[in-house]
C-alpha positions as CSV (number, residue, x, y, z in Angstrom):
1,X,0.0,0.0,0.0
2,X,3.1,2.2,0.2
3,X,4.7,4.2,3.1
4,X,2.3,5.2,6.5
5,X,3.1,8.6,6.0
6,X,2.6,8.9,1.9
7,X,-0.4,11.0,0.4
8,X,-3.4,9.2,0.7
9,X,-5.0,11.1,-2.8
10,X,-3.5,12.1,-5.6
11,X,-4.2,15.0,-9.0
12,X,-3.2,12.8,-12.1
13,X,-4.4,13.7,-16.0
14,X,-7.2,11.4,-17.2
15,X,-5.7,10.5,-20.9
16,X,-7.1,7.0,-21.4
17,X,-10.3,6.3,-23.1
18,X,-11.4,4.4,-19.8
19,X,-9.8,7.0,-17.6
20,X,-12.2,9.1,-19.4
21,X,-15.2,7.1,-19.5
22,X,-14.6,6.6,-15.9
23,X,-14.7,10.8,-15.3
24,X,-17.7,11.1,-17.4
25,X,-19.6,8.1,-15.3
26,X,-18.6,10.0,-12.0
27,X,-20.2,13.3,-13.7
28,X,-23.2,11.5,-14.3
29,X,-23.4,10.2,-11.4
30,X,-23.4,12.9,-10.0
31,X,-25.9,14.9,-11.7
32,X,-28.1,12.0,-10.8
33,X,-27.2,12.1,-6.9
34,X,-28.4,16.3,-7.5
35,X,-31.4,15.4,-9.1
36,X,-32.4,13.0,-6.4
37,X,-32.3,16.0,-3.7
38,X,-34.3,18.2,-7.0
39,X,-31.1,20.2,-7.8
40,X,-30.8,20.6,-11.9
41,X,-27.6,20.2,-13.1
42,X,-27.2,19.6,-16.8
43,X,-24.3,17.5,-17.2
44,X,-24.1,17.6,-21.4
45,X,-21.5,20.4,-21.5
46,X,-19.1,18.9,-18.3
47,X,-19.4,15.6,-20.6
48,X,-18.1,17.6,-23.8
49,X,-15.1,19.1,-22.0
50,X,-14.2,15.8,-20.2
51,X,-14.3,13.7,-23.5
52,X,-12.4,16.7,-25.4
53,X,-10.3,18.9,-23.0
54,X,-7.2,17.9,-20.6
55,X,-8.6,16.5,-17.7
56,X,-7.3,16.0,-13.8
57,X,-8.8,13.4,-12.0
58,X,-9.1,13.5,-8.0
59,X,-8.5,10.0,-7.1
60,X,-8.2,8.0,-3.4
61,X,-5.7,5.2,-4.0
62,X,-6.8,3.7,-7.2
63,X,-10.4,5.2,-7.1
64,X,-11.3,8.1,-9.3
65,X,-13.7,10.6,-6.6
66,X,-13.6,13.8,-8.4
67,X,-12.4,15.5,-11.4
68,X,-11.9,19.0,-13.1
69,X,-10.9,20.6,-16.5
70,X,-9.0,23.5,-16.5
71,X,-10.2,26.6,-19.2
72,X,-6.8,28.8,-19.5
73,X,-7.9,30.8,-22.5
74,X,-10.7,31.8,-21.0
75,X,-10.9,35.6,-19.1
76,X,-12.6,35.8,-15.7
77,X,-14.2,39.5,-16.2
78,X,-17.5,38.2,-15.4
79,X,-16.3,38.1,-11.3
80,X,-15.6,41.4,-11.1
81,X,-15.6,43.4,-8.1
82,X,-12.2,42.6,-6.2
83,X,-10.8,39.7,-8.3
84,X,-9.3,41.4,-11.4
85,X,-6.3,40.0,-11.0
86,X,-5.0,36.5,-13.2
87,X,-7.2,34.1,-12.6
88,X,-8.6,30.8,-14.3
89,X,-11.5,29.2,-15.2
90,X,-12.3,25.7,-14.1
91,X,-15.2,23.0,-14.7
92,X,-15.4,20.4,-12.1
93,X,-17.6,17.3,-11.4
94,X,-19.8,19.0,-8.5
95,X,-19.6,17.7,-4.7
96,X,-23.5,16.2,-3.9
97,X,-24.7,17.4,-0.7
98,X,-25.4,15.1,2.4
99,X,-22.5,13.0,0.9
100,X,-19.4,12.9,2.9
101,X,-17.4,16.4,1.8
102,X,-13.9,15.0,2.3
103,X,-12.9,14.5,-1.3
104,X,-14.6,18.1,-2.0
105,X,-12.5,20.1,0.4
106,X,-9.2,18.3,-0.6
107,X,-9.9,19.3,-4.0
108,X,-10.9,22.8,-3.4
109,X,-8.0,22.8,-1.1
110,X,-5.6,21.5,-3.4
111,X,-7.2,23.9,-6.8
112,X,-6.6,26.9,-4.3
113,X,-2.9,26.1,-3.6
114,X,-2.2,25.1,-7.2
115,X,-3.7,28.5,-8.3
116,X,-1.4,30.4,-6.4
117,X,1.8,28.3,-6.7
118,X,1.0,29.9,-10.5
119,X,1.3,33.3,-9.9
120,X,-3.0,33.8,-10.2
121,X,-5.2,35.4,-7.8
122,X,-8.6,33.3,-8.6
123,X,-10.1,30.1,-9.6
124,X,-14.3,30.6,-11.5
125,X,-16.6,28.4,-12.1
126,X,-20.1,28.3,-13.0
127,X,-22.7,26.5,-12.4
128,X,-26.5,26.5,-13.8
129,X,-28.3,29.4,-11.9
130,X,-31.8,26.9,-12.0
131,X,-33.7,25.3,-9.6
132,X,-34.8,26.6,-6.4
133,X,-33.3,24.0,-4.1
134,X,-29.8,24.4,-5.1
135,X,-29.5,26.2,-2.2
136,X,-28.0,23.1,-0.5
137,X,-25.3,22.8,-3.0
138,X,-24.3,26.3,-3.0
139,X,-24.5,26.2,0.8
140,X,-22.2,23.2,0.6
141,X,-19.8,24.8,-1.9
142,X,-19.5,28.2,0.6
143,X,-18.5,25.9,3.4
144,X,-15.7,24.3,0.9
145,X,-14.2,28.3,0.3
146,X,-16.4,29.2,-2.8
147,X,-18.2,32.4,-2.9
148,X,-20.8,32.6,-5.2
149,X,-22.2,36.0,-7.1
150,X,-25.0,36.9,-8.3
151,X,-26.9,35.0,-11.3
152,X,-26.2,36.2,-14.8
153,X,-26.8,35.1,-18.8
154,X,-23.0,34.1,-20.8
155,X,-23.2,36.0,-23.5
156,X,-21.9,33.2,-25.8
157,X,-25.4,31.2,-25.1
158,X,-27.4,33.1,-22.8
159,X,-27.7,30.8,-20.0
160,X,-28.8,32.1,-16.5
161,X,-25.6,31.2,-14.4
162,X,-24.2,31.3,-11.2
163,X,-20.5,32.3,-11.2
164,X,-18.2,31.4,-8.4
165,X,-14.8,32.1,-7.7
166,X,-12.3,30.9,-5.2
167,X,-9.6,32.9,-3.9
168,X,-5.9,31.2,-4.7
169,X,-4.0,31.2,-1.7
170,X,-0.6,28.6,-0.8
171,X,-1.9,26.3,1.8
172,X,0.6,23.6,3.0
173,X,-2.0,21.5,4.2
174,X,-3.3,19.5,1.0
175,X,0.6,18.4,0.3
176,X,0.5,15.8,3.0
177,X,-2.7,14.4,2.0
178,X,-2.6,15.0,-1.9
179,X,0.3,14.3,-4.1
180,X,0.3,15.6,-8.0
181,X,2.3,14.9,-11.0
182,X,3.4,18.0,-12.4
183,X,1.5,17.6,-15.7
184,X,-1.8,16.7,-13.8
185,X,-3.3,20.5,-14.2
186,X,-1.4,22.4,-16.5
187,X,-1.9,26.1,-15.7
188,X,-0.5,29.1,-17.1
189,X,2.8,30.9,-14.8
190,X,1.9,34.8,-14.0
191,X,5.0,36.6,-13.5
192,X,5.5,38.4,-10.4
193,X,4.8,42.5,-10.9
């Protein structure tokens, strides 16, 4: 099982078609586990970038328990406010509320510190601004260090979403329990002013 005091979880890039399949059956599953509790969370356009995009898949020991894509050419204007600075875009396979959070926080924990070790400020993310009990979900997400903004239409299709961002910051914590391989998120390097 390896050494007592190794990472438990480790950030590794999804390339194989059943590393793949396996990341796209986790966001379905998911989307199911939201629907059960009436939160609506389309999962066609997660599916798209996890069949088409660089993926990094969350995984405890050999088990695949969350997973994110990474959208570097992609601006973050729509957070405004007091996160102008270099930030990035992410997708991720959302945590289910009632469900143990563990794997959640790790990640969120993790994404934070690997933001930061990169020179940017913020990580977004969106998520479908429908439903009325979503609630729980962004009330589980807060708790996890996301702050949500108000609901808004993307321009590109002009659906209602609900941005979030999370604020990088270096946090020594997820090295002992996550390991990554360097090429397991790929970010882009901000310079230092």
């Amino acid at each position: 099982m390896g050494d007592a005091g190794a990472p438990v979880y480790a950030v590794l890039p999804v390339i194989t078609d059943a590393a793949r399949a396996e990341a796209a059956a986790l966001a379905q599953e998911a989307a199911l586990g939201l629907a059960d509790q009436g939160i609506a969370h389309p999962v066609d356009e997660l599916l798209g970038f996890l069949r088409s995009q660089a993926v990094a898949g969350f995984y405890d020991g050999d088990t695949l328990v969350g997973c994110l894509v990474a959208h570097p050419g992609v601006d973050l204007p729509r957070l405004s406010g007091d996160s102008s600075g270099p930030g990035i875009w992410v997708s991720l396979v959302p945590p289910v509320p009632g469900r143990d959070d563990l794997e959640a926080r790790l990640l969120t924990l993790w994404l934070a510190d690997h933001a930061a070790r990169h020179g940017l400020e913020w990580v977004g993310w969106e998520l479908p601004a429908t439903g009325q009990t979503r609630g729980a979900l962004l009330e589980l997400l807060r708790d996890l260090g996301w702050e949500d903004l108000p609901p808004i239409r993307r321009a590109v299709d002009g659906a209602r979403v609900t941005a979030l961002r999370l604020r990088a910051e270096r946090r020594p914590a997820p090295a002992v329990a996550v390991s990554a391989s360097p090429d397991a998120l790929p970010l882009p390097a901000v310079s230092a002013r």
